[in-house]
N, C-alpha and C positions, 0 to 999 in steps of 0.2 A: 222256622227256627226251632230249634233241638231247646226244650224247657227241664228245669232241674229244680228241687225243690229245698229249701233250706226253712224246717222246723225247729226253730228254738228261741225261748221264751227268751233270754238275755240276748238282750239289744247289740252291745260289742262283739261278743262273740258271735253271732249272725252275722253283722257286716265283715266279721272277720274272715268266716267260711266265706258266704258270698268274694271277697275280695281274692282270697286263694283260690276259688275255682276263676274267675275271672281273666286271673293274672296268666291262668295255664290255658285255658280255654273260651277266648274273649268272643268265639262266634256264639258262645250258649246263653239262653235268656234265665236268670236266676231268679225266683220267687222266694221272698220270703213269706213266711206265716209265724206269728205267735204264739198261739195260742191251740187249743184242739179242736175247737169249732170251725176256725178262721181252718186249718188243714184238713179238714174232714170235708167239709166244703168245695175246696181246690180239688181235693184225690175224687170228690166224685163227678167233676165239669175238666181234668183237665188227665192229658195224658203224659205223664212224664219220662220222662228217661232214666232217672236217679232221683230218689229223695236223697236227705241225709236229714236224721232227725235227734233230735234229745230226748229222753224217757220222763223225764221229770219237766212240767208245762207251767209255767205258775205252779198255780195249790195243787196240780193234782199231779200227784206222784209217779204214777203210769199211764199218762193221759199217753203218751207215746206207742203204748204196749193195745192200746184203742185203735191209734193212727194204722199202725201196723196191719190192725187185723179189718181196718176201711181198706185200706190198700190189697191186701188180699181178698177182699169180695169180689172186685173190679175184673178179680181175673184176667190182669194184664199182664200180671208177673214183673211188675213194676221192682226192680231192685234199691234194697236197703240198705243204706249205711248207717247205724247207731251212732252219734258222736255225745260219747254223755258221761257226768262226772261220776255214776256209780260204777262200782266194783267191776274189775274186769272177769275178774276172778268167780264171782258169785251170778253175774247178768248174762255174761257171753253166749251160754247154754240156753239159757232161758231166751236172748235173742236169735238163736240160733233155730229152737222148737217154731218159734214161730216166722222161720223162712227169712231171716233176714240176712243179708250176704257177708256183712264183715260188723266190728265193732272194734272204736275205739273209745279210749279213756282219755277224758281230757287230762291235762298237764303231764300226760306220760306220752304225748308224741309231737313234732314239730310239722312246718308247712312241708317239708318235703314227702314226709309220712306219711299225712293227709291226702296229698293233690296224687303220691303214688296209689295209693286204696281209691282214691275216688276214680281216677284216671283207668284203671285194672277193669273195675265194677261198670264203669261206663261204657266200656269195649267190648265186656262180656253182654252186657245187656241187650246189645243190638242185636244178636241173632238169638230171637227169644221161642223161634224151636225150637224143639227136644232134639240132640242128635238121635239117629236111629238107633235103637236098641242093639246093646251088644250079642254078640253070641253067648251061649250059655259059659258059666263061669268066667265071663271075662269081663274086663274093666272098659269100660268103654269114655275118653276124655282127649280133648283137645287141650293141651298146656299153650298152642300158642294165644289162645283165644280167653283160656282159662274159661271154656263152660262148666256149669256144672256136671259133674262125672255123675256117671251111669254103675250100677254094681246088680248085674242081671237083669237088667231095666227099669230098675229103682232109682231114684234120685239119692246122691249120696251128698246131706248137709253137710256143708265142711267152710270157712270161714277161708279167706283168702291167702293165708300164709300156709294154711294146711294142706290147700289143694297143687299148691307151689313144689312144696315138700314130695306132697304125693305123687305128682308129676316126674319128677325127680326121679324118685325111689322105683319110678314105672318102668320111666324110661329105663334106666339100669337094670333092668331084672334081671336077677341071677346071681349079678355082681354088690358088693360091700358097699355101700354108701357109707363117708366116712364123716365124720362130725365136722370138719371142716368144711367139707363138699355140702353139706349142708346149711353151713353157715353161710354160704353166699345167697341164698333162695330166702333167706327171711330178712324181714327190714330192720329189728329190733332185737336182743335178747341173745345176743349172738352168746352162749355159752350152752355146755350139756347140758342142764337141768331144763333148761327151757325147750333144745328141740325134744327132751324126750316126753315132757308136755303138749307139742303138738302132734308127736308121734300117737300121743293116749286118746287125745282127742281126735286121732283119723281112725285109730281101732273102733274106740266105742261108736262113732258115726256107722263103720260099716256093721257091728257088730248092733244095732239098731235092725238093721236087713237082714241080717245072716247072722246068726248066734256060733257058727262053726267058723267063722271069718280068723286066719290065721295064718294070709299071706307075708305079714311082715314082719322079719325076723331078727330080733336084736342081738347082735355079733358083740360081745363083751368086751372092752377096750378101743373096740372099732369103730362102729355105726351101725347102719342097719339095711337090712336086703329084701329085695320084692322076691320069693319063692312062688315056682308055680303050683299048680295043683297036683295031690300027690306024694309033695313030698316032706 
């Protein structure tokens, strides 16, 4: 049986998640854990498929930002979902350095939100190969799978709404992706200020790799376009 792991200290809201993965996915075995011992314990006797954890444990404020970096010793490449009431705005990043695949904020998203990110992150996780390296300068990503993308053979961090976008903006190269066309690839936020937020957040990712990175070009009134190299 396929195991999944549900970290977080409040009682309700656990049975909650558990109950929303359940509802969508009733062949998967859900473990709860409370606390950071009780999950540090499990991440190192058990092989999971998906956590989904809180940053905040009881008293300790980033006992989860711990969990996180038990999970990446294992070297399983165990995928992360954050589900936690800090900032989205200030943590995302900081969940993001340390490998983890998406992050939400509670009371800013519903079950359908949820069971979609969880459902995304758990399809992706199955084929936990690196696709083969790209050819030089090229992008190398599956949108149907949504793996993680490749940028010269680099892992490109990008959080799950980002790599939607970028998929997008790939597929299209050459041509305008237009604010609209974009608004149907994200689950939430549907206005410009928001995709050009995710838009900054896939620059600085690749611009992490490549400092000269300026494949993606914003069309003023428009949307925006994957340019090759070159031009």
């Amino acid at each position: 049986m396929i195991k999944v792991a549900v970290i977080e200290d409040d009682i309700p809201t656990s049975k909650q998640l558990k109950d929303w993965i359940l509802a969508a996915r009733p062949d998967l075995q859900v473990d709860q854990w409370f606390n950071r011992d009780d999950a540090e314990a499990a991440i190192a006797r058990e092989d999971y498929a998906l956590v989904t954890l809180d940053i905040e444990l009881g008293r300790e404020r980033h006992a989860g930002v711990a969990v996180i970096n038990a999970i990446n010793k294992t070297g399983r490449g165990t995928p992360v979902l954050v589900v936690s009431a800090m900032p989205a705005a200030i943590y995302r990043s900081i969940m993001k350095a340390l490998d983890a695949w998406d992050y939400l904020q509670k009371t800013s998203f519903e079950e359908a939100d949820f069971i979609e990110t969880f459902l995304e992150i758990l399809r992706a996780g199955r084929d936990r190969q690196a696709p083969a390296a790209p050819a030089a300068n090229e992008l190398a990503l599956d949108p149907l799978r949504q793996s993680t993308p490749l940028w010269r053979g680099q892992r490109v961090n990008l959080p799950l709404t980002a790599q939607r976008i970028l998929a997008t903006l790939y597929q299209r190269r050459g041509e305008v992706v237009s604010y609209d066309e974009l608004f149907a690839v994200v689950k939430s936020g549907r206005n410009r200020d928001n995709i050009r937020k995710h838009i900054s957040t896939i620059r600085e990712a690749f611009r992490e790799l490549d400092t000269d990175f300026d494949r993606i070009e914003n069309v003023p009134m428009r949307g925006f376009r994957w340019t090759e190299a070159g031009r």
